[in-house]
C-alpha positions in Angstrom: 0.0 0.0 0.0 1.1 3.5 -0.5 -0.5 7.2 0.2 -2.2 9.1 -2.5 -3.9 11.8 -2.7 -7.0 10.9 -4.9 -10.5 12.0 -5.9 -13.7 9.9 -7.1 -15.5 12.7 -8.9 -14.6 16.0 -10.4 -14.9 19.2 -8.7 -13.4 21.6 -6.5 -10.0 21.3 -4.3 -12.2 19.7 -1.6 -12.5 16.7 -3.9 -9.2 15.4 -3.1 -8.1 13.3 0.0 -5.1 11.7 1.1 -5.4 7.9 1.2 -4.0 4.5 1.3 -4.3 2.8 -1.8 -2.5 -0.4 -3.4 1.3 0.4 -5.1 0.5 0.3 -8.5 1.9 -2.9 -11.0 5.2 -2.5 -13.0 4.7 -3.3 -16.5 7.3 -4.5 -18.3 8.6 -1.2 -20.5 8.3 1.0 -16.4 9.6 1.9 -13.9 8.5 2.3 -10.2 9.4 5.9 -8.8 9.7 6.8 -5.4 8.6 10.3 -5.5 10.6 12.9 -4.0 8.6 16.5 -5.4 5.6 16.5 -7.8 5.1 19.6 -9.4 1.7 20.5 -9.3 0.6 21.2 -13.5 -2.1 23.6 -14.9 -3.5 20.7 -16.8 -3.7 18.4 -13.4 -6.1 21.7 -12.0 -8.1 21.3 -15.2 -8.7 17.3 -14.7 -9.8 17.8 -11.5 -12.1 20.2 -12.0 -13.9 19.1 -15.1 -13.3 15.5 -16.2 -14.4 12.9 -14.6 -12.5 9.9 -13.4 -12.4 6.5 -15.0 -13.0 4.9 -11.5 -12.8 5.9 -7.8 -9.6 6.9 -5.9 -8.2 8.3 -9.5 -4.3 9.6 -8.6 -4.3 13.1 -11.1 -1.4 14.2 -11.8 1.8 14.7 -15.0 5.1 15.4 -13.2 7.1 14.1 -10.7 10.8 13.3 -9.7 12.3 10.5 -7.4 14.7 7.9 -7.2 13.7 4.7 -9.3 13.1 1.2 -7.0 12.0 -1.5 -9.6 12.8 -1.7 -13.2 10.3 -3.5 -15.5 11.6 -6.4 -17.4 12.0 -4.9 -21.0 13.9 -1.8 -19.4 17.6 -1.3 -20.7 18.1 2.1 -20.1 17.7 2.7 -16.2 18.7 1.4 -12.9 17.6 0.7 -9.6 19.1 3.7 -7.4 18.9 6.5 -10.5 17.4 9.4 -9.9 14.6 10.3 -12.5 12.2 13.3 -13.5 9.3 11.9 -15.1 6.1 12.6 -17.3 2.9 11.0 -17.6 -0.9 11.8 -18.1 -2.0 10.7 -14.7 -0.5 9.4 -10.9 1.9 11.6 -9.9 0.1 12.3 -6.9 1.4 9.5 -4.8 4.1 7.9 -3.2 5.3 5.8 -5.8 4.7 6.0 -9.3 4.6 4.2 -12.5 5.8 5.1 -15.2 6.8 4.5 -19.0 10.6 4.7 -18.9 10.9 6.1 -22.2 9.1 9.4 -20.5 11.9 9.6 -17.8 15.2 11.8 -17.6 18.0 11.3 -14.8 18.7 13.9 -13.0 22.3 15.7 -13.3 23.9 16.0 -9.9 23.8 18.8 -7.8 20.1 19.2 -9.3 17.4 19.0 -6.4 14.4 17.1 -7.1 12.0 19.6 -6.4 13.8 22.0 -9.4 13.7 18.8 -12.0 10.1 18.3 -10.9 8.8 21.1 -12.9 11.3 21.1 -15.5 10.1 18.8 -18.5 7.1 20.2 -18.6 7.5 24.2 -18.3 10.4 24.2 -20.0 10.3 21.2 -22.3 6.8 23.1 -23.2 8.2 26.8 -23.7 11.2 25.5 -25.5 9.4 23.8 -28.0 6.9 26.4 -28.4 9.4 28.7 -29.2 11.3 27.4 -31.5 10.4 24.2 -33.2 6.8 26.0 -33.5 7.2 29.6 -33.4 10.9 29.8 -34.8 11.7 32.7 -32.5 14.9 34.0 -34.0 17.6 35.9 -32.6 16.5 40.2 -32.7 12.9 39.5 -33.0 9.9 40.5 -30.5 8.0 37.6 -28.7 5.1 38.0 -26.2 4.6 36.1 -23.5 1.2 35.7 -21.9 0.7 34.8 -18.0 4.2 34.8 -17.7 4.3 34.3 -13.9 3.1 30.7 -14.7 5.4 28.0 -15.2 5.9 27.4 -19.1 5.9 31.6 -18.9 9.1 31.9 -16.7 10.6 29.3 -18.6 9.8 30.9 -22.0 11.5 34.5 -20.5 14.5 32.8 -20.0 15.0 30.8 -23.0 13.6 33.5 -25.4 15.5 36.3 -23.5 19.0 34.1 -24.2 18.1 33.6 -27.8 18.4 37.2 -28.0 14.9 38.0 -28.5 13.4 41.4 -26.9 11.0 39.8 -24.4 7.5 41.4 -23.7 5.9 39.4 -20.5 2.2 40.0 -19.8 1.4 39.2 -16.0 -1.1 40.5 -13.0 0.1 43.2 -10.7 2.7 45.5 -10.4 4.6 42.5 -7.7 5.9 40.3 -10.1 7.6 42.5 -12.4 11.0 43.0 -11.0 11.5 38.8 -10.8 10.5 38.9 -14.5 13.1 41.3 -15.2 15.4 39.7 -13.5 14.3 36.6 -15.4 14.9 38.6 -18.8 12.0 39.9 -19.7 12.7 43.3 -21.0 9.0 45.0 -20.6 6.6 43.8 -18.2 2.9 44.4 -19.1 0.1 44.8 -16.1 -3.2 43.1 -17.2 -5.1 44.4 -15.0 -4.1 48.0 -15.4 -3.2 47.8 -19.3 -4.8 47.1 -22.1 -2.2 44.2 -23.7 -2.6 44.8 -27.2 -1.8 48.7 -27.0 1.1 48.4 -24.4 2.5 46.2 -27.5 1.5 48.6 -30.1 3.3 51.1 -27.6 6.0 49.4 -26.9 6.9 48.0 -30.8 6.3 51.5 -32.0 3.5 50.1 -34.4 5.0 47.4 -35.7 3.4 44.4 -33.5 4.8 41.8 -32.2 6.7 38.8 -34.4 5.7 35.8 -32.1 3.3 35.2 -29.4 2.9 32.6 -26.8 -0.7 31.9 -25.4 -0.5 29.7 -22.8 -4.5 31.2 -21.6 -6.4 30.5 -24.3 -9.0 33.3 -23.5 -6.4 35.8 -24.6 -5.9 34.4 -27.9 -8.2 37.8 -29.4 -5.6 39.8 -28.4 -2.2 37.6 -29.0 -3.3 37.7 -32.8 -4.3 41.2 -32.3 -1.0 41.8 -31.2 1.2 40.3 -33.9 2.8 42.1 -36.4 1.9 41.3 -40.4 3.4 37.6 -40.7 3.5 37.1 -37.1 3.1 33.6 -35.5 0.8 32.4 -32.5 1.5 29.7 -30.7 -1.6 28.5 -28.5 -0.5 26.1 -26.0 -3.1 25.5 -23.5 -7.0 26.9 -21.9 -5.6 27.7 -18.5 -8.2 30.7 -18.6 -10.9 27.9 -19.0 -13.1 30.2 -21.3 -14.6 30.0 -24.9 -11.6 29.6 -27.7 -13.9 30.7 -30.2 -12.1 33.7 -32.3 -12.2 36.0 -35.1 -9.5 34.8 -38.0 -10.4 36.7 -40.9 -8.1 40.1 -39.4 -5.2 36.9 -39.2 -5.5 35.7 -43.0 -5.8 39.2 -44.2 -2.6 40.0 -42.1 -1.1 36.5 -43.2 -0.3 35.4 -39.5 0.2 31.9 -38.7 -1.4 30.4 -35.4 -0.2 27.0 -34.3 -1.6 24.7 -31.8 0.6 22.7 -29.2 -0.4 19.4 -26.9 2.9 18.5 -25.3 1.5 14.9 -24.2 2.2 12.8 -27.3 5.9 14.6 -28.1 7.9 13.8 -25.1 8.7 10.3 -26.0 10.2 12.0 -29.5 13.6 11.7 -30.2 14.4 15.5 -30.4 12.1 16.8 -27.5 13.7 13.8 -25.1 17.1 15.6 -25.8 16.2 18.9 -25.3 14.5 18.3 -22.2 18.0 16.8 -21.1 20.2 20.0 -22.4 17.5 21.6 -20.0 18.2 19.4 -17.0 22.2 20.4 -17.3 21.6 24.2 -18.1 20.0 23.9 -14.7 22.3 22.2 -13.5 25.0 24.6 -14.4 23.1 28.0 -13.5 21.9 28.8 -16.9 18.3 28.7 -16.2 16.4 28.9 -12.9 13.2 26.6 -11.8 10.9 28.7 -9.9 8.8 27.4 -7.3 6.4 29.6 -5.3 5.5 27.3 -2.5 6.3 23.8 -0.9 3.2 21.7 0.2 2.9 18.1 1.6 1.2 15.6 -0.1 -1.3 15.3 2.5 -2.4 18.7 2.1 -3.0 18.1 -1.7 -6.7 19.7 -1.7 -5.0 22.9 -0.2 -2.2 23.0 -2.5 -4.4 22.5 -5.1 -7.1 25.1 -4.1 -3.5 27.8 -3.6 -2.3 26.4 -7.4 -5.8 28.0 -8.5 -7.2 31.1 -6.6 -3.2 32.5 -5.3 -1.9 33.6 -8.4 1.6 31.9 -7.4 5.0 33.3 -9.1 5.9 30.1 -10.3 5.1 26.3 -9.7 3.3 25.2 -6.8 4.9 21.7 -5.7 4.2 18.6 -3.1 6.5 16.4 -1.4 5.6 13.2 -0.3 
């Protein structure tokens, strides 16, 4: 048996509660993680809340990090006693999990599990949205929106060293030193700004070349935003709202807008290494993992219900 913190019906925070529950089975291309720090995801709030789960005491949850205790038998590539970040659609949320190996990274030393936690995902995410999709190149403007979340830190960093000028768009005035600090070179105020004219203001005009929408509800205003020939890279529905939006202004201004679901690409080739060039840049200082606040597993429903209503700089993580 091993503690969980699980759910039997969608909903609220509440709906989670911290229980025994059998270790899960090893199949023979997993491994068994004994989790150290589980970053708590945007999609893992959205599952929750909304769909409903295949059977009672469902274990939500996408990323986590630990050392590895049992190897499955088709496993060549990791060891008992390595330490792992992983990724999977569901059971993070928990003491031990299982998990595809193929969707595991080791950990460089000196890396604390709590940093690699949240790294596949944020920056695996803002990485590839970026540049294998938006093909931010070095000198042009990008946009960022909710850049205090996870993937948005990550994409201030990694577009600010590309040697792009960085335009982060977050929620009061508190946050905008960090992001500078970060790399962003202009921090917007939603909610004393209107986005779309800061960026006019800002570009002198000209719009901006590359936008990434990590809200969803904003994605009026990213391709309002762009400059003629601009990209859009949509990359979640964190603001939970209606996507439905206006394209004819886009065609006519012949803007490209790209749609991203990280879940089927880690176990690529090229997104597999990248996420392990972003393991050692952390390693060696090069990039910084951001973590608001530390919960413990058994106060999942509260950590859950701060992930949502707090507004957190950063990832909100558990520890078993």
């Amino acid at each position: 048996m091993m503690k969980a913190a699980v759910y039997d019906a969608a909903g609220a925070p509440g709906v989670l509660r911290y229980a025994d529950i059998p270790t899960p089975d090893v199949g023979p291309d997993e491994v068994l993680i004994a989790v150290e720090a589980i970053s708590i995801e945007g999609g893992d709030l959205i599952n929750r809340r909304s769909t409903p789960p295949p059977h009672s005491s469902w274990v939500v949850g996408y990323a986590a990090a630990g050392t590895v205790v049992v190897v499955g038998a088709n496993v060549a590539s990791r060891r008992v006693g390595e330490r792992v970040t992983a990724f999977d659609m569901q059971g993070s949320h928990a003491e031990l999990w299982a998990v595809p190996a193929g969707r595991t990274w080791l950990i460089p030393d000196g890396v604390e599990a709590v940093d690699a936690a949240i790294l596949p995902i944020s920056f695996g995410t803002a990485h590839h949205c970026l540049f294998a999709r938006g093909a931010l190149a070095h000198g042009e403007t990008v946009l960022i929106q909710a850049a205090a979340g996870g993937v948005g830190l990550a994409a201030v960093q990694l577009a600010a060293q590309a040697g792009a000028t960085v335009i982060a768009v977050a929620s009061g005035t508190q946050r905008s030193s960090r992001l500078r600090e970060l790399g962003a070179h202009h921090v917007v105020d939603r909610t004393a700004y209107n986005v779309v004219d800061a960026v006019r203001q800002i570009t002198h005009g000209a719009g901006t070349n590359l936008v990434l929408d990590p809200v969803g509800t904003t994605l009026q205003d990213s391709l309002a935003a762009l400059a003629p020939e601009g990209r859009v890279v949509f990359v979640g529905n964190a603001g939970g709202g209606n996507l439905a939006v206006d394209l004819w202004p886009a065609m006519q201004g012949n803007q490209t807008l790209s749609g991203v679901f990280m879940g089927p690409l880690f176990e690529r080739p090229a997104i597999r290494s990248t996420v392990d060039e972003l393991l050692q840049a952390l390693a060696d200082g090069r990039i910084y993992a951001v973590i608001d606040r530390i919960f413990p597993l058994a106060q999942a429903a509260a950590a859950h219900a701060y992930a949502e209503t707090a507004k957190p700089l950063g990832r909100v993580v558990m520890r078993p």
